[in-house]
Steps between C-alpha positions, in 0.01 A plus 500: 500500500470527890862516539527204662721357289737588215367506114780246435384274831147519364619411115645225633205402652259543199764479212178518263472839571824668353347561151296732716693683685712528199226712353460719787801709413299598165206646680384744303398852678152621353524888467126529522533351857735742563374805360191406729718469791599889425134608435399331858788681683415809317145479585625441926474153515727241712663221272675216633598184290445170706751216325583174560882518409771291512855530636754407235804313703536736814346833316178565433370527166557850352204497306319744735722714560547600168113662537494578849470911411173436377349383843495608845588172607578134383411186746740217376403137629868418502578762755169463675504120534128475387346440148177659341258348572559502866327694660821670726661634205167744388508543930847604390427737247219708632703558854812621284260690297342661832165333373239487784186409288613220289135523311705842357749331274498359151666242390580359168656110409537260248405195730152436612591348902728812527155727448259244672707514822575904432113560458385236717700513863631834425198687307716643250336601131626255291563528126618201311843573229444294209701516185265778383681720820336827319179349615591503892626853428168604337322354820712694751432795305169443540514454848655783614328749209844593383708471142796216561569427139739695286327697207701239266371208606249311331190418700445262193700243605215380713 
């Protein structure tokens, strides 16, 4: 992931883990997520995507590219040489982002030491992405007093 070495190099090295990275290619894109992406934009706001990505024999994984006209700008630990949660790689972010007050940003994740460290050394809001990711959207939206959720979407699903 920090693009030290190769996804094959690493496989090698923790063969246990192909089944997984065998399911990355299925990753499924949630429209909600994106349609909230839009609304933020819409509404002025900066939106970067930090993501600890992998290179796939010498290129990197393509994954982000394919979504990279929905944010301003995409931090990719593989290019960056430095993994969420380390610190450098928020560091990273908020200086390509022209961030000074780091206390300013939001930021959203599906693993707990990526927010501690996020919230705690950087003083980031954190919100936590469970499988219930309409529930992280409903707390942004309540953050920042704006609608982020598509009229079609079910707020039931909480």
């Amino acid at each position: 992931q920090c693009g030290n070495i190769t996804l094959d190099e690493f496989l090698l090295k923790y063969p246990f883990l192909t089944n997984t990275f065998e399911a990355l290619k299925y990753l499924k894109v949630r429209q909600e997520m994106l349609y909230c992406i839009k609304q933020l934009k819409k509404h002025g706001y900066k939106v970067a995507a930090i993501t600890n990505n992998w290179k796939i024999g010498n290129h990197v994984n393509t994954y982000p590219i394919k979504l990279k006209h929905y944010f301003d700008d995409i931090i990719e630990s593989c290019k960056e040489h430095v993994c969420k949660p380390n610190i450098e790689i928020y560091r990273i972010a908020c200086k390509r982002m022209n961030i000074i007050n780091s206390s300013n940003c939001i930021f959203l994740d599906d693993i707990g030491s990526n927010l501690s460290v996020a919230k705690k050394q950087m003083n980031f809001y954190t919100i936590k992405v469970t499988s219930n990711y309409i529930q992280a959207i409903i707390q942004l939206e309540q953050l920042l007093n704006i609608s982020l959720l598509p009229l079609s979407s079910s707020k039931s699903k909480l």
